[in-house]
N, C-alpha and C positions, 0 to 999 in steps of 0.2 A: 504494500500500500504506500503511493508515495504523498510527501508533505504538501502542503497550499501550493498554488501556484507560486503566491507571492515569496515562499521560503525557495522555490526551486532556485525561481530566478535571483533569488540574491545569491545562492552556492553558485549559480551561474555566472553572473557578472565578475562575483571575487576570482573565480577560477578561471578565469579567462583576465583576468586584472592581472592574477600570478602570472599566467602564463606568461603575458604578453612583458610583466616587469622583469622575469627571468632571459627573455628574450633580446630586450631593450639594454638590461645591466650586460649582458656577456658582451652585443656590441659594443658598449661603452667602455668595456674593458679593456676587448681589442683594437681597440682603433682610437682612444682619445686620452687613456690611464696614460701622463709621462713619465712614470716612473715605471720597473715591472712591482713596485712595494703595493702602490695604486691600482694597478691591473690585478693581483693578486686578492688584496682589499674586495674590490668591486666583485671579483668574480665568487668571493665566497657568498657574498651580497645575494647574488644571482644562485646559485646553488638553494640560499637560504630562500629566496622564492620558489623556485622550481618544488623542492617539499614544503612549503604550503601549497602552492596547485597540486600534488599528490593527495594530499589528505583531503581538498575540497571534493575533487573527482571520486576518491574513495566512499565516500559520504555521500555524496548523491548517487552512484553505483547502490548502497545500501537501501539505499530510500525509493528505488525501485525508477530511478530514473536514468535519463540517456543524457552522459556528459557533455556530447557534441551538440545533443537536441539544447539543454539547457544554455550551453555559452554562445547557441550562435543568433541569439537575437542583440548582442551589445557587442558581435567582433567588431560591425559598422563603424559604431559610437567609436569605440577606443582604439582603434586601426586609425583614425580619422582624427584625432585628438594625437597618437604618436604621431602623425606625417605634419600635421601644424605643429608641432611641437620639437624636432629632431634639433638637439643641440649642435651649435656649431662649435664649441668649443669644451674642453676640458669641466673647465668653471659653471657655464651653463648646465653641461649633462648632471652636473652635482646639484646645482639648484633643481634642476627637475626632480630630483631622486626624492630629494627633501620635500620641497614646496610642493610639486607638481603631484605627485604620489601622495603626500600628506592631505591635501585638502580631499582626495580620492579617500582615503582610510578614512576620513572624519565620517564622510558619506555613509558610509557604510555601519560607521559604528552606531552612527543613528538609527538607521533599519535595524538593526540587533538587540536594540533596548527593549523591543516587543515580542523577542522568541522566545522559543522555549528550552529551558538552560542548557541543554544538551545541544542544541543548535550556537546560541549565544557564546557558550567556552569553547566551541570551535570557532564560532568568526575572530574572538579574542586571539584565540590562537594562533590564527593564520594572518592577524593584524599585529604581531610581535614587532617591534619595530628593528632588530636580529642588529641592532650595531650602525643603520644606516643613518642617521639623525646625526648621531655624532660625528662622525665620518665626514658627511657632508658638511656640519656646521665649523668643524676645527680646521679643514682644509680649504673653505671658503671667507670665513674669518681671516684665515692668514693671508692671505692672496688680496685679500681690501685694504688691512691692514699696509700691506708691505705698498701697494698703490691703489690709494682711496678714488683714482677716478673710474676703478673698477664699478663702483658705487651703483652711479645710475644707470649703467647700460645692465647691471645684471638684476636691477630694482624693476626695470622698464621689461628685462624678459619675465623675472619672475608677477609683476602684473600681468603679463600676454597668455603664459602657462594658469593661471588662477581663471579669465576672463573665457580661455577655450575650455578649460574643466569645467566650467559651472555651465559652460553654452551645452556641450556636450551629457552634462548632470540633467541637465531641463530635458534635454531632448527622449536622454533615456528614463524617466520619471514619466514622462507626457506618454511614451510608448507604450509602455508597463506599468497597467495601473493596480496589478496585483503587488509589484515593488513599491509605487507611491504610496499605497496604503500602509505598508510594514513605516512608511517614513513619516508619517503627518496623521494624527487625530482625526482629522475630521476626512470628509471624504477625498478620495484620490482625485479628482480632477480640483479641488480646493488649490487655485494657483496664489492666494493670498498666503496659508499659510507656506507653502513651498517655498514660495522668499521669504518667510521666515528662517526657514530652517537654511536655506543660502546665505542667512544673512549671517548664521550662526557660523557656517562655518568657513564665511569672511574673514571675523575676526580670528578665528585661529587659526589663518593666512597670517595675519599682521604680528600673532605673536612670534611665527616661524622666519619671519622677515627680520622683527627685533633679534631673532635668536644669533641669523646671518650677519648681522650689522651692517643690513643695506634697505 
């Protein structure tokens, strides 16, 4: 017997999030880490996603569902949100990891607050944050740090990464309103409260931005 709609599709979305972050971090390993300490870093990064999509896929397998059926209504969304989003530089790819990815996790954590606990300690668990925050925040600190006119150009990407995540959040919320509902009290097409809950997790964009010192 499998769960709600609305539960598939959030093992959905996450699992295809993993996917697609285990995908995006190994590139970035290979092709922009300049150090191999970096490259090394990131790719455990990436490992560390890849077993969270393990355990998403394993978990919807259980619950009598089809993992491919499940993730391929949000490949669109988030296919579409990497190709706007492809760092051009070392520094950038680290803002993504962070900001980019994190306003993504917030999302999610919200939809989570109304399962049922057995669901909810696994979205926890596959939302670990496995080392990347840090990572991102102490090697991007240094680099403003060492030249502050790093400043706004990586202030002005990490706005462009926030502005395509939330366009791309609307889009897949409007699509799946078995999803909308795990996110917002009242009813799923309720586009009032849904900028609320955007709005919420705005601000904790601004506080990962304070974190960056940009």
């Amino acid at each position: 017997m499998t769960e709600s709609p609305g539960v598939v599709d959030l093992l959905g979305v996450l699992a295809y999030a993993e996917l697609s972050a285990f995908l995006r971090l190994a590139e970035d390993a290979a092709h922009l880490a300049p150090t191999l300490t970096d490259r090394a870093v990131l790719g455990e990064l990436a490992v560390a996603e890849y077993a969270h999509f393990e355990l998403l896929r394993d978990r919807l397998l259980s619950l009598g569902a089809d993992p491919d059926k499940a993730m391929s209504p949000f490949v669109e969304a988030l296919d579409e949100w990497h190709l706007k989003t492809t760092p051009g530089d070392w520094l950038e790819a680290l803002v993504k990891a962070y900001v980019g990815t994190g306003i993504a996790l917030d999302f999610y954590r919200e939809a989570a607050r109304r399962l049922d606990p057995a669901i909810a300690d696994l979205v926890d668990e596959v939302l670990m944050d496995e080392g990347r925050s840090a990572f991102a925040v102490e090697r991007v600190r240094a680099a403003v740090e060492a030249d502050p006119t790093l400043t706004g150009r990586l202030a002005l990407w990490a706005r462009r990464l926030v502005g395509e995540a939330l366009s791309q959040g609307q889009r897949v919320a409007a699509g799946r309103p078995e999803l909308a509902q795990l996110l917002v009290e009242a009813v799923p097409d309720d586009q009032a409260e849904i900028s609320r809950l955007f709005a919420r997790l705005t601000e904790e964009h601004g506080k990962r931005m304070a974190a960056l010192g940009i």
